[in-house]
C-alpha positions as CSV (number, residue, x, y, z in Angstrom):
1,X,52.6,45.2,-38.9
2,X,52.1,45.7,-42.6
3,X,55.0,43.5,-43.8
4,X,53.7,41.2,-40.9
5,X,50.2,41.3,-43.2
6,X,51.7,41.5,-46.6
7,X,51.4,37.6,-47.2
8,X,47.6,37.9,-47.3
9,X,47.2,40.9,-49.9
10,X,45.6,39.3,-52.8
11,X,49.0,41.3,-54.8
12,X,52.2,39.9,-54.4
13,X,54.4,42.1,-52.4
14,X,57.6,41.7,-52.2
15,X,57.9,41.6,-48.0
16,X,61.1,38.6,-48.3
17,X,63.3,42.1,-49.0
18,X,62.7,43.5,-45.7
19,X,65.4,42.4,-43.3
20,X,66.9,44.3,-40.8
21,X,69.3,47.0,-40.7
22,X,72.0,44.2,-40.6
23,X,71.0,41.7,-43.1
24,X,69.9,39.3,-40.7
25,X,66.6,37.6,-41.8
26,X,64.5,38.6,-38.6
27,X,61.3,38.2,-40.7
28,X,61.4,35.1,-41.2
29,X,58.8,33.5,-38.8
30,X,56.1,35.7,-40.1
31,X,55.7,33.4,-43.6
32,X,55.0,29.9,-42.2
33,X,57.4,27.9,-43.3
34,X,60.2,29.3,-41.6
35,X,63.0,28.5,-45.0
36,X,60.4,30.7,-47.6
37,X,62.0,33.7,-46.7
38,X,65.4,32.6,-47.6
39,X,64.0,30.6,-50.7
40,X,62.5,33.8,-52.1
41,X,65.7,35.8,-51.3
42,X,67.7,32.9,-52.8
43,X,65.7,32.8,-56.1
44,X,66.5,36.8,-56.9
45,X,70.4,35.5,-56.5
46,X,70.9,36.1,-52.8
47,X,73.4,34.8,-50.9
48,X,72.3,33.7,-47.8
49,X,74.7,31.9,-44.7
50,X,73.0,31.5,-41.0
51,X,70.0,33.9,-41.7
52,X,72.9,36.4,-42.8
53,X,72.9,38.3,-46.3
54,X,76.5,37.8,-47.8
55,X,77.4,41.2,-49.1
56,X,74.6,42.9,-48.0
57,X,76.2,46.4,-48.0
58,X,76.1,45.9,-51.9
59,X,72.8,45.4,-52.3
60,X,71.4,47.1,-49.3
61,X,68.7,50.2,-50.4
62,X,69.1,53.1,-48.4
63,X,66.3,55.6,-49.6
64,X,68.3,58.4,-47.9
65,X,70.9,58.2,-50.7
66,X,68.7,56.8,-53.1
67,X,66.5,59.1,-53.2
68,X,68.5,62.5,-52.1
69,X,68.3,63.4,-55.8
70,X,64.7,64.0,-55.9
């Protein structure tokens, strides 16, 4: 519910990263215009094919492993 909200914050946040666990843009419908989410993705350099993120075990985060160090 607080990506779902994100688009109203008066700060930008950057809520077009969250997909889910697959890379599949599952989000999308909660900015409007149902391309934005794949235009913001695609202006950072992400390759996008049928709401799918091409290579997206290279640039997924995983805050388990990112994050183990601290």
């Amino acid at each position: 519910w607080a990506m779902n909200g994100s688009h109203h914050h008066p700060n930008q946040i950057p809520a077009h990263r969250v997909v889910n666990s697959k890379g599949l843009l599952t989000g999308k419908v909660h900015f409007g215009d149902p391309g934005l989410m794949q235009k913001l993705l695609e202006n950072e350099g992400i390759e996008i094919v049928d709401d799918q993120i091409i290579r997206f075990n290279e640039l997924f985060w995983n805050p388990v492993k990112e994050l183990s160090e601290f």
